[in-house]
ZAMARGU-4260 file (C-alpha; in steps of 0.2 Angstrom, whole numbers, plus 5000, padded with zeros to 4 digits):
<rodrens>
0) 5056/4898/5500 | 5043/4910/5500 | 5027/4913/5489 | 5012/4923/5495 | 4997/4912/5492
5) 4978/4913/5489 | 4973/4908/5509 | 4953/4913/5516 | 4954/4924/5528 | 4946/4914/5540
10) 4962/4903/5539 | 4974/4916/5540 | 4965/4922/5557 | 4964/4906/5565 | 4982/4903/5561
15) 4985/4923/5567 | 4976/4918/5584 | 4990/4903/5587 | 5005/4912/5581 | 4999/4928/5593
20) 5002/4915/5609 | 5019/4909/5603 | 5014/4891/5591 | 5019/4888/5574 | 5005/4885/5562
25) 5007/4879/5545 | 4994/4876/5530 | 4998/4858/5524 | 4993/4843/5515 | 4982/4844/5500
30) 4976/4863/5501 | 4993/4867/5499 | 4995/4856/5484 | 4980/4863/5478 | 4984/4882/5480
35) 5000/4876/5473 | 4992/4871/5455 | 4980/4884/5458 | 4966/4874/5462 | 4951/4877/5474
40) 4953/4865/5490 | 4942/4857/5495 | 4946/4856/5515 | 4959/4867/5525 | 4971/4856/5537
45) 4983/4864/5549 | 4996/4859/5559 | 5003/4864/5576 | 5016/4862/5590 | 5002/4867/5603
50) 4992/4853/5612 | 4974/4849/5609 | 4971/4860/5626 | 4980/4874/5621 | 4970/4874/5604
55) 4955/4873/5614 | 4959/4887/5624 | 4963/4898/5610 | 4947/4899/5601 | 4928/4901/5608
60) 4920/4887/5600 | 4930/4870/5595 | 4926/4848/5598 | 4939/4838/5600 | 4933/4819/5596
65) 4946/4809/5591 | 4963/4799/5597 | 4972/4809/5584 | 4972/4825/5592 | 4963/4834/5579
70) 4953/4847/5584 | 4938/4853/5575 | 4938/4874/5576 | 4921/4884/5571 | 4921/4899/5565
75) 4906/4910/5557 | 4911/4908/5538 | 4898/4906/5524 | 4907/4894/5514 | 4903/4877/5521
80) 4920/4871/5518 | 4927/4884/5530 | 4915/4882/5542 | 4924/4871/5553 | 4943/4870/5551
85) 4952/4856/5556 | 4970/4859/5568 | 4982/4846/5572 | 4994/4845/5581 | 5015/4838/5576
90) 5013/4821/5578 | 5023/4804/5579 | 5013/4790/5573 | 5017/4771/5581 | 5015/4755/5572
95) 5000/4751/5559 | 4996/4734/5565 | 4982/4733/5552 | 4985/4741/5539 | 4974/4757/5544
100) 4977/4767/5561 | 4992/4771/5571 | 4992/4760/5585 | 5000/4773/5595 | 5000/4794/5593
105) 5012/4806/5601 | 5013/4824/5600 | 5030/4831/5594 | 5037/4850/5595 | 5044/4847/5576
110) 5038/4850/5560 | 5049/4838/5552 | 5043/4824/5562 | 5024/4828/5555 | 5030/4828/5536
115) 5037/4815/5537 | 5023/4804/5541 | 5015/4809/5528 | 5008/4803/5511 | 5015/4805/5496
120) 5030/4821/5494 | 5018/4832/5487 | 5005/4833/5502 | 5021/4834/5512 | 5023/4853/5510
125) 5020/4865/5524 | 5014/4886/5522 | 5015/4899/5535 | 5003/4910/5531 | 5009/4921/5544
130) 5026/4923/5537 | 5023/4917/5518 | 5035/4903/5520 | 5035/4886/5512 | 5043/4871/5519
135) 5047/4858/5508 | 5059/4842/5515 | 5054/4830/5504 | 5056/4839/5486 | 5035/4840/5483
140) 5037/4855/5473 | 5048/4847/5463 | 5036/4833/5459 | 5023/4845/5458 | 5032/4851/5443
145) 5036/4835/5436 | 5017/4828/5438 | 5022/4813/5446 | 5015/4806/5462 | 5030/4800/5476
150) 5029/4793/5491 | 5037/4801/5506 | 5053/4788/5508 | 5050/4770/5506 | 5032/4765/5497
155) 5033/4747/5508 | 5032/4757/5524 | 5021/4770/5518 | 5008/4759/5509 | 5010/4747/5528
160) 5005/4759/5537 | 4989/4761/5526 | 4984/4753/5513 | 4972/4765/5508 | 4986/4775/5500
165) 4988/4764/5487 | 4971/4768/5480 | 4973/4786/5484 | 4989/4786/5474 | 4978/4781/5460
170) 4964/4795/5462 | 4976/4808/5463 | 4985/4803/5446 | 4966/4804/5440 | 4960/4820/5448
175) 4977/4829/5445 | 4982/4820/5427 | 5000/4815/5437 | 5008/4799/5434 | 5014/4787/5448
180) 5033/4786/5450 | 5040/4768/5446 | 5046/4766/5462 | 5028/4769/5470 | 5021/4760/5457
185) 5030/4745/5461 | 5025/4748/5479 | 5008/4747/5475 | 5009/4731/5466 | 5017/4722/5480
190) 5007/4727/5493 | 4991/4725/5484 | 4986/4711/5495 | 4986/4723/5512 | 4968/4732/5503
195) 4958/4717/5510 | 4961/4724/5526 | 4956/4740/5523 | 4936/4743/5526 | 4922/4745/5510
200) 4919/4760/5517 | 4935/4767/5515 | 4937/4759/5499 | 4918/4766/5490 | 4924/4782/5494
205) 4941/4783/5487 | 4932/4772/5471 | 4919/4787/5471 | 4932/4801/5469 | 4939/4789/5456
210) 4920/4789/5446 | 4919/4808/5448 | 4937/4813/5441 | 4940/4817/5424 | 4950/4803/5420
215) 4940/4790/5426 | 4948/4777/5413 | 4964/4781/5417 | 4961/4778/5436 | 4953/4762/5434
220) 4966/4754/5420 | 4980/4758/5430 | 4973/4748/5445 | 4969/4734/5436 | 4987/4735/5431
225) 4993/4736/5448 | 4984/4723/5455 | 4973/4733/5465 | 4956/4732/5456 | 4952/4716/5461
230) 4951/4722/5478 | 4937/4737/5472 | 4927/4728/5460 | 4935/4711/5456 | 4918/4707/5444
235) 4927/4719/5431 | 4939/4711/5427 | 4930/4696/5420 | 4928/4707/5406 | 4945/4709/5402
240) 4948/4698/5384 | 4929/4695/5385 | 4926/4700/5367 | 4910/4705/5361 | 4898/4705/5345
245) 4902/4716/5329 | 4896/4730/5334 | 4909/4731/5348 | 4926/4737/5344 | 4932/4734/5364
250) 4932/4718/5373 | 4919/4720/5389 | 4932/4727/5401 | 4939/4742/5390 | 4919/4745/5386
255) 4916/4747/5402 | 4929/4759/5406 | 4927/4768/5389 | 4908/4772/5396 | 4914/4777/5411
260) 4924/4789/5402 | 4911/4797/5390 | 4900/4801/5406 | 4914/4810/5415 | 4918/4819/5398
265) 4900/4824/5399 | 4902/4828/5419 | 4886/4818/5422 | 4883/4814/5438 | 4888/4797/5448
270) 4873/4786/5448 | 4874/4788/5427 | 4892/4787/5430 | 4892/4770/5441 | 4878/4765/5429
275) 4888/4767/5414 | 4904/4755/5425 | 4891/4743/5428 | 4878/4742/5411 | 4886/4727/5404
280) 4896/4717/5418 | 4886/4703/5416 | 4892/4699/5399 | 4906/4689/5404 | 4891/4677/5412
285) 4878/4677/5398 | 4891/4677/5383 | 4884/4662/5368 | 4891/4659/5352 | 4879/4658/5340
290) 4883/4647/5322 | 4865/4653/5318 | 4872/4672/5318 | 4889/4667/5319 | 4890/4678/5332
295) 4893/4679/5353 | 4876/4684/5360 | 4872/4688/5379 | 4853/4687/5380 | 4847/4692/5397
300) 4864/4703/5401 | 4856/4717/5406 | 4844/4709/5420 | 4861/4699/5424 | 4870/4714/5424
305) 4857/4724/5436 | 4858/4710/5448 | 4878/4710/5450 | 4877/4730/5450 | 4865/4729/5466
310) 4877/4716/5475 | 4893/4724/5470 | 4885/4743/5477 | 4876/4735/5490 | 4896/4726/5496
315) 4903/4742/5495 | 4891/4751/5505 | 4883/4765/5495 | 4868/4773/5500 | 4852/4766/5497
320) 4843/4779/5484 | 4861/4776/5474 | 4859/4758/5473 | 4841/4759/5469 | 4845/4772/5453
325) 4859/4763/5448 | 4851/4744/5445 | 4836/4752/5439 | 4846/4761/5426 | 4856/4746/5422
330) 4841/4734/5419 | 4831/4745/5407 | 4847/4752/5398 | 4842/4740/5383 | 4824/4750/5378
335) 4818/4747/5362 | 4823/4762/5353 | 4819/4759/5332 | 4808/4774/5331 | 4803/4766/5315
340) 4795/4753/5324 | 4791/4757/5342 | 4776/4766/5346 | 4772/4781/5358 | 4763/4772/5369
345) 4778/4760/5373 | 4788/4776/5375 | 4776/4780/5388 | 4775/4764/5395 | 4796/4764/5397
350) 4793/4783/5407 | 4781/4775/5418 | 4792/4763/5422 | 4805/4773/5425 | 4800/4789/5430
355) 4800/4804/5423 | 4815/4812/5434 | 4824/4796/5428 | 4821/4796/5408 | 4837/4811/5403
360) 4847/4800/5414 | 4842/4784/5404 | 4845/4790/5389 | 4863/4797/5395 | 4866/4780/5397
365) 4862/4772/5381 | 4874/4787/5375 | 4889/4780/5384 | 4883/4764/5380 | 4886/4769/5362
370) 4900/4778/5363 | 4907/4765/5372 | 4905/4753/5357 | 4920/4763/5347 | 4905/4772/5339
375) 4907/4792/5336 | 4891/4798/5335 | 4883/4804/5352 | 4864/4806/5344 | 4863/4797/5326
380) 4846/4799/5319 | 4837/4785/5325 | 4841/4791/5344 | 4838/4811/5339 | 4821/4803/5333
385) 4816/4794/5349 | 4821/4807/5359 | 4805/4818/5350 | 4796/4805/5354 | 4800/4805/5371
390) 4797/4823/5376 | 4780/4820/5364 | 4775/4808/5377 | 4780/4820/5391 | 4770/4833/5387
395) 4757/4836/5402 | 4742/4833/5398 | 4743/4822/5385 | 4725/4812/5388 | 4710/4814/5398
400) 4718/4800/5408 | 4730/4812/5415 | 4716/4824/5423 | 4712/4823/5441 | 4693/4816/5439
405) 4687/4801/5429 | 4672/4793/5422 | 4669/4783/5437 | 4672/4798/5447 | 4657/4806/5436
410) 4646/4791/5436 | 4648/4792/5457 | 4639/4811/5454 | 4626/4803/5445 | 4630/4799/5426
415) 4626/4784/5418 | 4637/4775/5408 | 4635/4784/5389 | 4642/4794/5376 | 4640/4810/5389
420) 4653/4805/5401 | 4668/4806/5386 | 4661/4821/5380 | 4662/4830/5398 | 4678/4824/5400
425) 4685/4830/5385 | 4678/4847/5388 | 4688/4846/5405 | 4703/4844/5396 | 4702/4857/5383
430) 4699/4870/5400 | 4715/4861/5408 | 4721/4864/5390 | 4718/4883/5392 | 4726/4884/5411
435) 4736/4868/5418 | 4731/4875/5436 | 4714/4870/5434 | 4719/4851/5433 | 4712/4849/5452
440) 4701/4838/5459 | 4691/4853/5468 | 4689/4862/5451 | 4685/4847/5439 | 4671/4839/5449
445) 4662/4858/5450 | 4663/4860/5432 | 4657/4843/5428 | 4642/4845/5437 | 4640/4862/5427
450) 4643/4850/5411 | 4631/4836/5416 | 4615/4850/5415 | 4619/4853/5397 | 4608/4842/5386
455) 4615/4829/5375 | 4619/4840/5358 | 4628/4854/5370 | 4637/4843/5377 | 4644/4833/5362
460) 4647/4851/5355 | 4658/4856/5367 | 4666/4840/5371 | 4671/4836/5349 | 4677/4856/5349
465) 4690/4849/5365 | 4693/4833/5354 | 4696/4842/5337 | 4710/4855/5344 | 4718/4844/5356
470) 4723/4834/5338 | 4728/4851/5332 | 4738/4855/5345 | 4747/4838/5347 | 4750/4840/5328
475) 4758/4856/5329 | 4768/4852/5345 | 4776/4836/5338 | 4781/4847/5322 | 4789/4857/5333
480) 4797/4846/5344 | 4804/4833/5329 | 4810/4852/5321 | 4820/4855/5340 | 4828/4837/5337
485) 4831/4838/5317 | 4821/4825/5311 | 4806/4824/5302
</rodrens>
């Protein structure tokens, strides 16, 4: 069958300069399933019946660092993804003694013998992008029509050879909205067992693609159902028939996932994403009945929680910064947030202790949090509310504590402690007021000592006119800023 397909022209000259010297070359895997769909790939794999030598010979920059005979060709393209495409050539693989690598590779002359180690049937078919030819021996595009995900011949063999491909069967069903054929499926529930062997490496970065897809829930209820969650993130499953108070319409498990959802709906980014997974797994451990309020409480779920979400990242290996992010979001996703009742000065305290950069992300999360609930409202009042009060407390300056000189700064130039030293400062702030880029230290200390000449009554002049329109000014910004979020 042929069908010209949408192929960089770095790929097609690479694969020009190996069909020029005789070798077949062929697209194949998932960039030909994606150009297929019409999708962008995210990698280019080629395959070959020339030797790693002879693909080393043929181009003036390649590395070649691996027992697989992969070799790594540069090329001067712009788009990173092109910038170093990966050749291979046919290859038999041996045994897969654990569950992970070929204990033995050798080079074949055959294309068939290459798909048919492959995957699953739709990342078996090959493109010659030299001729426009597709190569399909295992009815890929026909499952490519369907939307169904197929293992190439028997699931028990493919899933032995790596276990892996049990939870990339699941990731694709979530980034491609395919279902898994029944046979596969059962495949996958058999051989569940084999993941244990396979490294937390491996697994966190199949699980991140899981995260980061749009169907996240889907993913993640379909390995539960298949017996493979517990071998990603076993705490989760606690939470399944673990149900909450009244204001929860899911039990812990489907909240979770329901969460999850809402942040990839909203294509936030992972650390909101894994923080939205993790928010309430502690519930399972904290969970009370109350007769008081007749009523399941879990007081003290969200520092549980922020402690089981460090352990479970930290086992799967993620990168320090995201761990960090994550449990920090997790053990403050319970703020206070009555705007009726809390004051700005909490809301201040709250961004302090998260940091500024971390606040939109915070609040994100309380928003899957709620939606999460079985709740439909993203923003109801109450939240619009406190999010005015959050950029009120945002704004920069908002005291004289926030300029770069203080009153013992001004006391070390030679002020005694009086009425004198608020009024300077205040007159600082109403020139910061004027021009933000005067906030330094350089600039402050000189005009204080300019400040400090003035007699008493010049200086309180100045220093109440600073006072008087910094109120005004507040006054008119927070009628603005409750105006951008619709609220009084």
């Amino acid at each position: 069958m042929k069908k010209e397909l949408s192929v960089p022209s770095e790929v097609r000259e690479l694969c020009k300069s190996l069909f020029s010297k005789g070798y077949e070359t062929y697209l194949v895997g998932g960039c030909v399933r994606d150009l297929l769909l019409g999708r962008q790939p995210k990698d280019w794999d080629i395959t070959t019946n020339a030797i790693p030598e002879a693909i080393q010979s043929t181009f003036p920059e390649t590395f070649y660092e691996n027992d697989y005979g992969t070799v790594g060709v540069v090329t001067q393209a712009e788009d990173p993804r092109l910038k170093v495409i990966e050749v291979t050539p046919f290859r038999i693989e041996g045994k897969y003694s654990n569950a992970r690598h070929p204990d033995e590779v050798k080079f074949s002359d055959k294309l068939e013998d290459d798909l048919e180690r492959r995957d699953f049937t739709i990342n078996a078919i090959a493109y010659d992008p030299n001729t426009s030819e597709l190569i399909d021996n295992h009815d890929g595009l026909s499952d490519l029509d369907r939307k169904v995900i197929v293992t190439v011949g028997n699931p028990d063999e493919r899933f032995a050879e790596d276990a892996l491909r049990m939870l990339r069967a699941i990731r694709i069903s979530a980034e491609l909205d395919f279902s898994i054929d029944t046979a596969t499926a059962q495949g996958i529930l058999k051989n569940a067992p084999q993941l244990e062997k396979i490294s937390k490496e491996r697994i966190r970065d199949e699980l991140t693609r899981i995260v980061m897809s749009p169907r996240p829930l889907q993913a993640l209820f379909i390995a539960q159902k298949l017996g493979i969650l517990r071998y990603v993130i076993p705490e989760l499953e606690e939470g399944i028939g673990c149900q909450q108070n009244q204001a929860h319409s899911f039990d812990v498990f489907e909240h979770l996932l329901r969460s999850l959802q809402h942040a990839a709906d909203k294509n936030w980014p992972l650390d909101v994403r894994l923080a939205a997974l993790l928010h309430d797994i502690g519930k399972p451990a904290t969970r009370e009945w109350s007769e008081e309020k007749g009523d399941w409480t879990f007081y003290g779920h969200d520092v549980v929680s922020a402690k089981m979400a460090k352990k479970i990242l930290n086992d799967l290996k993620f990168p320090k910064e995201i761990i960090e992010k994550v449990t920090m979001l997790v053990r403050s996703h319970m703020f206070f947030s009555d705007p009726d009742v809390v004051t700005l000065s909490a809301v201040r305290r709250l961004i302090a202790r998260v940091g500024k950069e971390n606040i939109d992300d915070l609040v994100n999360l309380r928003v899957c949090d709620r939606i999460g609930t079985g709740r439909p409202k993203e923003h109801p009042f109450r939240l619009r509310k406190y999010l005015s009060m959050i950029d009120e407390a945002m704004r920069d300056p908002v005291s004289v504590a926030m300029l770069k000189i203080n009153g013992s700064k001004l006391m070390e130039m030679g002020e005694r402690p009086s009425p004198r030293i608020g009024w300077t400062l205040h007159a600082l702030l109403e020139e910061v007021l004027d021009e933000p880029t005067k906030n330094t230290q350089e600039y402050l200390e000189e005009r204080a000592m300019k400040l400090l000449r003035l007699n008493d009554d010049e200086l309180k002049q100045i220093g109440e006119q600073g006072k008087d329109r910094r109120a005004e000014e507040d006054e008119a910004a927070v009628r603005a800023l409750r105006e951008k979020h619709h609220v009084k």
